[in-house]
N, C-alpha and C positions, 0 to 999 in steps of 0.2 A: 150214317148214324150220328146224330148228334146228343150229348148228356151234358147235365151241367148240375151240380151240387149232389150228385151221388158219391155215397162213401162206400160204394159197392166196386168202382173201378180202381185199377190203380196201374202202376207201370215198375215192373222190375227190372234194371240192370243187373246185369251176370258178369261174371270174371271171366276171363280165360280160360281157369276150372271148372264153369259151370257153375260155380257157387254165386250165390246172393250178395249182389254188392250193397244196392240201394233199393228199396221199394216206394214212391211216391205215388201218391191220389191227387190226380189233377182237380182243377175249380171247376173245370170246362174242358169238354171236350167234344173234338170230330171224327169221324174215319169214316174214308172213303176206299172205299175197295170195289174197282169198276173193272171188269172183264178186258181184256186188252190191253189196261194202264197199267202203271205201277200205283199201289196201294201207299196210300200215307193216314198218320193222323195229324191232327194238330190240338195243340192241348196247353193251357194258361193254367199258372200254379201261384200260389200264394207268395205272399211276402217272406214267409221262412223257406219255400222251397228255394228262391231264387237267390237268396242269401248264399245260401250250402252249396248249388250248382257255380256260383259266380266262386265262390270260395277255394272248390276243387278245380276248375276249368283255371284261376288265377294261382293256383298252388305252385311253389316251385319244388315241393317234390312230383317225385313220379303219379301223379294221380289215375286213375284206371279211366277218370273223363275226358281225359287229354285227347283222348281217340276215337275214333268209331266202338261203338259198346252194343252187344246184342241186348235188345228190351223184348221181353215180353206184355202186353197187354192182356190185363188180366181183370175179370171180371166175377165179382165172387172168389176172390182167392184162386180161379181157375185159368189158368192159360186158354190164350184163343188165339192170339197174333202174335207172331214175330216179324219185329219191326228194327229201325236201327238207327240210334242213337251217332248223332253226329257234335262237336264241340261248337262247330260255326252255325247249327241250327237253333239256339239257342237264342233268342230276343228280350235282351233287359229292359224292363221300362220301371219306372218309380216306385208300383206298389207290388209288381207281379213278373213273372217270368212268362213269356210264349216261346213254345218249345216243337219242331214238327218234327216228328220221326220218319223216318221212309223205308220203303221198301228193299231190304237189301239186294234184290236181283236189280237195281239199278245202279247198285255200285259193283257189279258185276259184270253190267252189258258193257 
């Protein structure tokens, strides 16, 4: 599946608690989810999002992005995937951020 300029997706990180860290709406996005494989998306983010991620990933306090972070993809306000946020998955370029989440039963095998 691919989208691109919908304000209908978006992507939630969770705490530890379960609670709502951060909610971002990518520019563009993919997911692939193939019978056999591990499941990823991949997904480019504006100039402000990659500020904020570069921001908390460079923080020298304890940042919750420091680590692997459960995300949900969420479409319509509505959960469909959990995916998993990694700090090295992260790709700065000048005007936007690319970001792939993956599947977490891969960091499980």
């Amino acid at each position: 599946m691919i989208c691109t300029g919908s304000d209908e997706i978006s992507f939630e990180f969770s705490t530890d608690s379960g609670s709502t860290y951060l909610e971002i709406a990518p520019r563009s996005m993919e997911f692939d989810r193939t019978k056999g494989k591990f499941d990823y998306a991949q997904a480019k983010f504006p100039q402000d999002v990659a500020e904020l991620l570069q921001s908390e990933i460079d923080s020298e306090s304890h940042s919750v992005l420091k680590q692997p972070v459960p995300v949900d993809l969420k479409i319509q306000g509505n959960p469909i995937y959990r995916l998993l946020w990694t700090p090295d998955s992260a790709r700065f370029t000048g005007s936007e951020i690319h970001v792939e989440f993956h599947d977490p039963q891969k960091f499980l095998s």
